[in-house]
C-alpha positions in Angstrom: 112.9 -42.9 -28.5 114.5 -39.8 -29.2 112.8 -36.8 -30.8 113.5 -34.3 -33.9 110.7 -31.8 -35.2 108.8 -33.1 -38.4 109.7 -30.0 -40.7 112.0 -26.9 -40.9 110.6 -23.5 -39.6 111.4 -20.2 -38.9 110.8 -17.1 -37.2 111.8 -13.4 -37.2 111.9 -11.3 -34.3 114.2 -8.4 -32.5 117.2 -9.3 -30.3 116.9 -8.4 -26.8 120.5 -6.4 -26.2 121.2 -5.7 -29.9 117.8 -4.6 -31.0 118.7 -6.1 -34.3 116.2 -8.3 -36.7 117.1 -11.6 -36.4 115.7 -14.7 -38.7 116.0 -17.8 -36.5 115.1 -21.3 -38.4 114.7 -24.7 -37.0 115.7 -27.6 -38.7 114.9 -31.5 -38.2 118.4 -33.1 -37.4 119.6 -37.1 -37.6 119.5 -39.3 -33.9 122.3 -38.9 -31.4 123.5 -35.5 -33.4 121.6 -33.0 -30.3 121.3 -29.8 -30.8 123.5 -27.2 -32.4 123.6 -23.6 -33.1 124.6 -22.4 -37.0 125.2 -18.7 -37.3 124.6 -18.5 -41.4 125.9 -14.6 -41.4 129.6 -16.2 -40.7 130.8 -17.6 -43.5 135.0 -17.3 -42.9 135.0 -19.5 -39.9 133.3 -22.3 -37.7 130.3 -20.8 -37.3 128.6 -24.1 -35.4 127.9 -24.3 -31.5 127.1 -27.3 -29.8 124.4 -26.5 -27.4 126.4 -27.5 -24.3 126.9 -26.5 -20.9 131.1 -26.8 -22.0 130.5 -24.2 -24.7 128.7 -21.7 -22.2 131.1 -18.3 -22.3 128.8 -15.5 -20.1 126.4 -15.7 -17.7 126.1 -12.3 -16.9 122.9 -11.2 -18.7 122.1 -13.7 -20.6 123.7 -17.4 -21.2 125.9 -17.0 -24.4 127.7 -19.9 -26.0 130.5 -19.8 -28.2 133.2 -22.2 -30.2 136.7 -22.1 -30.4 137.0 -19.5 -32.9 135.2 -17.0 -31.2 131.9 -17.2 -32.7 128.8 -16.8 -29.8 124.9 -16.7 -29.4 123.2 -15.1 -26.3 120.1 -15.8 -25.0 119.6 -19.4 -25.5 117.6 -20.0 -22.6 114.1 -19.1 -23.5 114.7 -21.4 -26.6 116.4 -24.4 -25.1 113.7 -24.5 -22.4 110.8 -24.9 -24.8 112.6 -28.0 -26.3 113.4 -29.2 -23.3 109.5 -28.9 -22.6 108.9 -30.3 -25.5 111.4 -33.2 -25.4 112.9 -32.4 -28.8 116.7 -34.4 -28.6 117.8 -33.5 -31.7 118.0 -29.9 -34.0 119.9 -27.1 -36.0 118.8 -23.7 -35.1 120.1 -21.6 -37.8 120.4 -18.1 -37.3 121.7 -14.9 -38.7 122.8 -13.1 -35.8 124.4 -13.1 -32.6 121.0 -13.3 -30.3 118.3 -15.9 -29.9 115.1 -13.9 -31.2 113.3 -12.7 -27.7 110.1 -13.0 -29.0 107.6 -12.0 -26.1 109.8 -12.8 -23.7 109.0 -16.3 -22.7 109.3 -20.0 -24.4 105.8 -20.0 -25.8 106.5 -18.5 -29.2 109.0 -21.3 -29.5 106.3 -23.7 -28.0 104.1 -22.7 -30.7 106.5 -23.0 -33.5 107.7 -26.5 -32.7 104.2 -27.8 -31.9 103.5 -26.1 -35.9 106.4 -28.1 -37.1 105.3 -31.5 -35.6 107.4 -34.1 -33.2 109.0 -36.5 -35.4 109.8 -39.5 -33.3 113.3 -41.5 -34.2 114.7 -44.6 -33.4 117.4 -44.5 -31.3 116.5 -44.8 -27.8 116.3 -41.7 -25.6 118.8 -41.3 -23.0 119.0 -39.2 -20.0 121.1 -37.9 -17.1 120.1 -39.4 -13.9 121.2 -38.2 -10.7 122.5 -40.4 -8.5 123.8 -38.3 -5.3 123.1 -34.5 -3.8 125.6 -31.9 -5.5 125.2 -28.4 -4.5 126.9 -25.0 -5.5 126.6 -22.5 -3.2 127.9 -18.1 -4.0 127.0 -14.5 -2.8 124.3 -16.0 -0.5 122.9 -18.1 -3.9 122.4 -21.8 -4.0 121.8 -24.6 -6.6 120.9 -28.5 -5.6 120.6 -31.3 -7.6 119.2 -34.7 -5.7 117.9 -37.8 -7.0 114.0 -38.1 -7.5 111.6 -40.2 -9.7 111.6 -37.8 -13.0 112.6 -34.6 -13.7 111.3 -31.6 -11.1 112.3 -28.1 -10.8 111.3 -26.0 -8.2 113.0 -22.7 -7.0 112.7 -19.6 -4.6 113.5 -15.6 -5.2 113.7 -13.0 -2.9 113.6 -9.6 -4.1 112.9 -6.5 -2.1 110.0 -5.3 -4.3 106.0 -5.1 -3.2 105.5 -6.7 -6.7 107.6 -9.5 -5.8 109.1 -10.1 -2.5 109.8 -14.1 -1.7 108.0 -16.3 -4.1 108.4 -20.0 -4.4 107.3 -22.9 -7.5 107.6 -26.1 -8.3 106.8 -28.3 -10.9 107.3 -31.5 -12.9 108.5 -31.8 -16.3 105.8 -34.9 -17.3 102.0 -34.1 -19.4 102.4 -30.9 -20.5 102.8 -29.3 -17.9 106.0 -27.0 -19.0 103.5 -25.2 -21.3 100.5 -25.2 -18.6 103.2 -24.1 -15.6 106.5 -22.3 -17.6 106.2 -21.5 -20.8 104.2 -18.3 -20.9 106.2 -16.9 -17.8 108.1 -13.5 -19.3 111.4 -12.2 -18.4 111.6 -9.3 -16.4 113.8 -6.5 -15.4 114.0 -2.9 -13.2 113.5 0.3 -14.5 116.7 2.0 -13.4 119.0 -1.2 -14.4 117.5 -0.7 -17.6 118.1 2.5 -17.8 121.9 1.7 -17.3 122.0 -1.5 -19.8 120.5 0.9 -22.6 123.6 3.6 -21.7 126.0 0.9 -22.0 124.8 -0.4 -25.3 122.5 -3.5 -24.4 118.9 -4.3 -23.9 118.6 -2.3 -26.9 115.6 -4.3 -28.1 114.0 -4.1 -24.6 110.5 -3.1 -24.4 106.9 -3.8 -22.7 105.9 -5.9 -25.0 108.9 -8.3 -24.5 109.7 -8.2 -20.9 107.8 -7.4 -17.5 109.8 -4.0 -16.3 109.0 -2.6 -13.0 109.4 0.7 -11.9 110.0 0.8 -7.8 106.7 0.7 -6.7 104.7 -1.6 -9.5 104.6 -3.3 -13.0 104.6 -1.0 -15.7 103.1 -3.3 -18.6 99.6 -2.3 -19.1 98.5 -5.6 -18.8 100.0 -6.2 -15.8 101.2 -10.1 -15.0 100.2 -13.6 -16.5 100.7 -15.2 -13.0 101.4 -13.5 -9.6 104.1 -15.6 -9.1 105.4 -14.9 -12.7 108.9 -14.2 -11.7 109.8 -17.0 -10.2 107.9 -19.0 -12.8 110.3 -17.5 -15.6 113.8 -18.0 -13.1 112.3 -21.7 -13.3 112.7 -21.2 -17.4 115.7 -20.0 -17.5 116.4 -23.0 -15.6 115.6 -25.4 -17.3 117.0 -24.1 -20.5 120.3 -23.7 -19.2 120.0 -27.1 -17.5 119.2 -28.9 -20.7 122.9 -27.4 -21.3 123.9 -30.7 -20.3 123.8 -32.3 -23.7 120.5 -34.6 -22.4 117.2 -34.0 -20.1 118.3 -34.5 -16.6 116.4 -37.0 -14.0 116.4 -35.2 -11.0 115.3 -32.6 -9.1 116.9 -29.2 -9.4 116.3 -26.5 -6.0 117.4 -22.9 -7.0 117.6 -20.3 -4.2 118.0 -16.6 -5.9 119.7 -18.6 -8.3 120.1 -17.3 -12.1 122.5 -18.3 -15.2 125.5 -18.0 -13.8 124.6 -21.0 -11.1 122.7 -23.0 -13.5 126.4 -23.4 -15.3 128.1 -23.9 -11.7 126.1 -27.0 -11.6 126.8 -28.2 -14.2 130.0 -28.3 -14.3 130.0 -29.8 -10.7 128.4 -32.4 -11.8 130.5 -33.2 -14.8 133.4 -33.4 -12.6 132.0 -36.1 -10.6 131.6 -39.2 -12.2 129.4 -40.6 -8.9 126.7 -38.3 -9.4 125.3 -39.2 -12.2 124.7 -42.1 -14.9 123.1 -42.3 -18.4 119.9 -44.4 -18.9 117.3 -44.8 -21.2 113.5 -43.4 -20.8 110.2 -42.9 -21.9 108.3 -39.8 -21.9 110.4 -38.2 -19.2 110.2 -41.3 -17.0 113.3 -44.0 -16.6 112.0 -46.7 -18.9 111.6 -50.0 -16.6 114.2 -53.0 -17.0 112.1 -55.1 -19.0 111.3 -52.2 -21.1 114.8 -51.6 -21.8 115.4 -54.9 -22.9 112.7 -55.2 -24.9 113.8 -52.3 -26.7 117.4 -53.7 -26.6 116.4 -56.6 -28.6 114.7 -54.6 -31.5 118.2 -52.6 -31.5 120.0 -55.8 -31.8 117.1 -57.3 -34.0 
């Protein structure tokens, strides 16, 4: 069955490139109506966005959506992987700016609120992308698979020439928990000197230690240090998934990412959308395709 959260709640934090407060609230929303985007500080147009992979505008820092009129919000990702974690179908995020809050840099502060506001279960059945053929994307030596498997798997690989991270690979499975055990906590992160440059170009003004890993060229400057040594690809694995759950429903299947970022989570996407082959709707359970006398079972109580 599909999923809404029990009761409305919000959050206030700063926004990553325009260092502006931003109140973000989440909202329990009817079946079959997904998840949408309401920015309540425009009041003389549309200001709703579907939370699609078709509304997606930029890639280049962050993944921005937008609608028709021109109205956008950046930095979806972190959000839209901690409902994808949490398999949460249906919400309104209101908010009243142009940025998703970037809290501490990772999904957990979103985690956290949605587990405060409760799962509400509803009672149309939950449906999902499944896979049904190999689709890749491939640009600037960076590639993006999708293949059929038994659930919903991510796993990825980066390759950066850094001491701190060099080539690291993960993998995991989307099933008990384990976005919040494996993902959730993973923080963005970003390079001294290309901070440096977003700053003198007027973003990443809300950039700091305590919201994303920045390494200088030798080492991690957070005081702390890391919350995994393979944090980086761990948080590329995020983003991931949060742009993935782009597609308007979680996707059964396994996703490969090689030095892959937003801009190629999109690609596939819209790959696979233009091939009807490669994929099919069906209903499951718990992030697992709901057998056939399951699905009729729960056909009848529809039709009851």
């Amino acid at each position: 069955m599909q999923n809404t959260i029990r009761t409305s709640i919000s959050l206030q934090g700063v926004g990553l490139h325009s260092g502006k407060d931003i109140t973000l609230s989440v909202l329990p929303a009817a079946e079959n109506s997904g998840i949408v985007f309401v920015r309540t500080d425009i009041t003389d147009k549309n200001n709703i966005i579907p939370a699609r992979w078709d509304s997606v505008v930029d890639t280049q820092l962050c993944t921005v959506i937008g609608n028709e009129d021109g109205v956008t919000v950046g930095t979806v990702e972190h959000l839209m992987s901690a409902l994808r974690g949490c398999n949460i179908d249906n919400v309104r995020i209101e908010l009243d700016g142009a940025e998703v809050p970037v809290m501490d840099g990772s999904a957990m502060p979103f985690v956290e609120m949605i587990e405060c506001a409760g799962v509400q279960k509803q009672d149309a059945p939950r449906l999902a992308l499944r896979i049904l053929k190999k689709i890749s994307v491939e640009k600037d030596g960076k590639t993006v698979t999708l293949s059929p498997a038994d659930g919903a798997v991510f796993g990825g690989t980066i390759d950066f020439d850094h001491p701190e991270i060099g080539e690291q690979k993960f993998e995991t499975r989307l099933l008990n928990g384990n976005f919040k055990h494996d993902i959730a906590e993973a923080r963005t992160f970003g390079f001294l000197h290309e901070v440096e440059w977003m700053r003198s170009q007027g973003l990443a003004q809300g950039g700091s230690l305590d919201n994303a890993i920045v390494l200088d060229q030798g080492s991690v400057m957070n005081p702390d240090g890391l919350r995994f040594t393979d944090e980086f690809i761990r948080h590329k694995l995020l983003d991931a998934i949060g742009d993935l759950y782009l597609a308007g429903a979680p996707i059964m299947g396994a996703y490969d990412g090689y030095k892959a970022g937003h801009e190629m989570n999109n690609l596939i996407l819209c790959t696979l959308f233009a091939d009807d082959s490669a994929y099919e709707f069906t209903e499951i359970y718990d992030d697992l395709p709901v057998s056939s006398a399951v699905q009729a079972g729960v056909q009848e109580t529809i039709n009851a």
